[in-house]
GUVEXDO-942721 format. One record per residue: residue number from 1; residue in three letters; y, z, x of N, C-alpha, C in turn. Coordinates in nm, 3 decimals, padded with zeros to 5 digits. Example, Ala and Ser with C-alpha at 12.3 -4.5 7.8 and 13.67 -1.06 7.14 Angstrom:
REC  1  ALA  -00.569  00.780  01.319  -00.450  00.780  01.230  -00.330  00.780  01.320
REC  2  SER  -00.225  00.708  01.285  -00.106  00.714  01.367  00.003  00.787  01.290
***
This chain:
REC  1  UNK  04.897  -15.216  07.903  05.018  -15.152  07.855  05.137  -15.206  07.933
REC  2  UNK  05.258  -15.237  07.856  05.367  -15.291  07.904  05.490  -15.182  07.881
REC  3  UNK  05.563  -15.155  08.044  05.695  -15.051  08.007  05.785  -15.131  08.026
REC  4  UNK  05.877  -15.099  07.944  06.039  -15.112  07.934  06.085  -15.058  08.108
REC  5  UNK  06.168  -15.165  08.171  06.273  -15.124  08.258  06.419  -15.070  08.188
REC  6  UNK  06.434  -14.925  08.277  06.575  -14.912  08.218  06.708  -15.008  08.298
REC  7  UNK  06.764  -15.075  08.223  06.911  -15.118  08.281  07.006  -15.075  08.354
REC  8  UNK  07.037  -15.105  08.429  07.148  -15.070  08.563  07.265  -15.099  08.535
REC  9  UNK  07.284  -15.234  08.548  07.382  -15.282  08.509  07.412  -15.324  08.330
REC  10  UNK  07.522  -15.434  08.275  07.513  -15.491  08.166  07.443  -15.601  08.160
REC  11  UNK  07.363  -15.607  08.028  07.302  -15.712  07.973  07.400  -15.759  07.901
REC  12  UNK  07.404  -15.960  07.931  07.500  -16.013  07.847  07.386  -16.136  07.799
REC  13  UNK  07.402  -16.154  07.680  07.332  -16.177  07.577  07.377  -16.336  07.567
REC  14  UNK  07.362  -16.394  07.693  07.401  -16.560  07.688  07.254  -16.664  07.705
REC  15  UNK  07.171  -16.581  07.694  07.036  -16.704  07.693  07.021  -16.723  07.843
REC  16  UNK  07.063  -16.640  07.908  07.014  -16.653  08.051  06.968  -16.551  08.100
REC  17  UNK  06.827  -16.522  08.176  06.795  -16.357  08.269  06.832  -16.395  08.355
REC  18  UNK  06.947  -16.403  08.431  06.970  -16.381  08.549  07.040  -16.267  08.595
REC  19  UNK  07.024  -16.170  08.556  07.066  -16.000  08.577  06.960  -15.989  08.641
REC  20  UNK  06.974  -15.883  08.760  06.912  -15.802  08.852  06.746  -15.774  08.764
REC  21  UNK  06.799  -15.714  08.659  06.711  -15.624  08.564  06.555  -15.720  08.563
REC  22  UNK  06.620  -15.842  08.475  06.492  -15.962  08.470  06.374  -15.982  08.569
REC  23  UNK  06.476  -15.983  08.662  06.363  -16.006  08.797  06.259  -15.913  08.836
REC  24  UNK  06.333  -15.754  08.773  06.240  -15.628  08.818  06.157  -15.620  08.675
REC  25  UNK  06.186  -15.672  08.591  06.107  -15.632  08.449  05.935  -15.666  08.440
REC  26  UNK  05.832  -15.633  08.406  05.716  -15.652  08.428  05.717  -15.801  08.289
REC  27  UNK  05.635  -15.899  08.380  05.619  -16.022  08.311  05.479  -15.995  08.237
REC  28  UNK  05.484  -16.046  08.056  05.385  -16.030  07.984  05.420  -16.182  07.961
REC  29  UNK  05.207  -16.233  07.990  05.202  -16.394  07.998  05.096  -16.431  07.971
REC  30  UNK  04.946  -16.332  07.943  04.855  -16.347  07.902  04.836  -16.341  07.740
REC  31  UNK  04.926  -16.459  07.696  04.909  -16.439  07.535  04.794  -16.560  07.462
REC  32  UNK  04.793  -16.523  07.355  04.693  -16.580  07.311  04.752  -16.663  07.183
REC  33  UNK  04.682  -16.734  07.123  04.721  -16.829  06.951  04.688  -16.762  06.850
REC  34  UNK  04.800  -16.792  06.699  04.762  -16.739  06.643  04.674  -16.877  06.536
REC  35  UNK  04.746  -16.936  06.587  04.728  -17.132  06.506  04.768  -17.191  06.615
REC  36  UNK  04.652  -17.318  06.628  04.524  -17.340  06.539  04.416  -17.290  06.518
REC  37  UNK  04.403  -17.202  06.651  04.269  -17.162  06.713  04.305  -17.004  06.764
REC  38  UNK  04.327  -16.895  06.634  04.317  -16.710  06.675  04.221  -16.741  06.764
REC  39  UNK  04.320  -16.628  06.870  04.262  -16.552  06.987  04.206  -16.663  07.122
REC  40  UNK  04.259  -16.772  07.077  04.216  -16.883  07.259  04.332  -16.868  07.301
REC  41  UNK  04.391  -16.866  07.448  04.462  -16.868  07.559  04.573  -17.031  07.461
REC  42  UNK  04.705  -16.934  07.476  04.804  -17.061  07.436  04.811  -17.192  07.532
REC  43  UNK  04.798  -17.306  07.493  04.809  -17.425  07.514  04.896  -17.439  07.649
REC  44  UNK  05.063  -17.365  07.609  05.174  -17.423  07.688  05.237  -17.249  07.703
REC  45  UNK  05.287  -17.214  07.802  05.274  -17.077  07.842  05.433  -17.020  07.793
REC  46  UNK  05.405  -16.889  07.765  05.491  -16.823  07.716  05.528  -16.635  07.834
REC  47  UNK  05.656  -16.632  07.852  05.646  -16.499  07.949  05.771  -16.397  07.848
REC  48  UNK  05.689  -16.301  07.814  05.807  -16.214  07.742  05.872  -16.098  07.855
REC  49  UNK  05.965  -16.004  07.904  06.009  -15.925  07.976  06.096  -15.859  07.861
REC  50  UNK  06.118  -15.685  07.897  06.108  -15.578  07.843  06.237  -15.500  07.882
REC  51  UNK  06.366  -15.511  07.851  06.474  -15.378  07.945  06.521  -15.362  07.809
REC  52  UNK  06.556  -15.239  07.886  06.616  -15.112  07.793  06.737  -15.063  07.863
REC  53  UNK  06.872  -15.040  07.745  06.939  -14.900  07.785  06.926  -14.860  07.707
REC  54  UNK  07.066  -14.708  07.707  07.078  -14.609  07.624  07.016  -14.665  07.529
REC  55  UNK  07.102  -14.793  07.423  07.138  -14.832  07.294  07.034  -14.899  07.242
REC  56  UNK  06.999  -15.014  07.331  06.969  -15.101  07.337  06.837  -15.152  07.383
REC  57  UNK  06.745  -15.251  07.341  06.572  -15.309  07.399  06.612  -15.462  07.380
REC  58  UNK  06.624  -15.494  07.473  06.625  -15.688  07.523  06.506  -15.741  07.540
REC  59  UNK  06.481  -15.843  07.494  06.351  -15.921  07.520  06.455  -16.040  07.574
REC  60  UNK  06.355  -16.068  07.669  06.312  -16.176  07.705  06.222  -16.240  07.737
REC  61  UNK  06.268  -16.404  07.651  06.180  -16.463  07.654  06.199  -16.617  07.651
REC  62  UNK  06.066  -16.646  07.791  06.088  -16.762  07.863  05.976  -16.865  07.772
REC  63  UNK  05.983  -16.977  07.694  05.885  -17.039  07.610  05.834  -17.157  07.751
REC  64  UNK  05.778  -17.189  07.718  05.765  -17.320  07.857  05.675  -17.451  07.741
REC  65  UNK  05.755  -17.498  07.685  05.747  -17.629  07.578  05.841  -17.765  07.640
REC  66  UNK  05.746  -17.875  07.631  05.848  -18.033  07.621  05.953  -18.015  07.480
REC  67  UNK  06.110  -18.027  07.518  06.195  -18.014  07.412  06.127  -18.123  07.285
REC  68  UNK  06.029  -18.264  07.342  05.980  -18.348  07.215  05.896  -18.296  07.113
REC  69  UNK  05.860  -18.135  07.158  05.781  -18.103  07.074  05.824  -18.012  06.960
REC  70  UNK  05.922  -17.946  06.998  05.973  -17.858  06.896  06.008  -17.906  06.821
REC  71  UNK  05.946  -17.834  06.662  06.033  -17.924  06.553  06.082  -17.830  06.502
***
């Protein structure tokens, strides 16, 4: 089970975690494929993180891919 951190400060929504919050947020990294191969351990690693305020639920998320591969 994964909890939401509540926010302290503002989240600004520029493609960067570098807010306080990120660092304290619990890292989810044990993911799995859905293609080619449901349910084997992904190839190239992925970390999602969880904050919350009042309003608002932020993900983040760190992909860890060679830019040659994305198409």
């Amino acid at each position: 089970m994964v909890s939401a951190i509540h926010a302290i400060g503002k989240i600004t929504l520029d493609g960067y975690l570098n807010e306080d919050e990120w660092s304290r947020a619990q890292a989810i990294d044990a993911l799995t494929m859905v293609e080619p191969t449901t349910g084997n351990p992904a190839s190239l690693g992925t970390t999602v993180k969880i904050v919350m305020d009042k309003r608002d639920i932020y993900l983040g998320i760190i992909c860890y891919d060679e830019p040659s591969n994305i198409v």
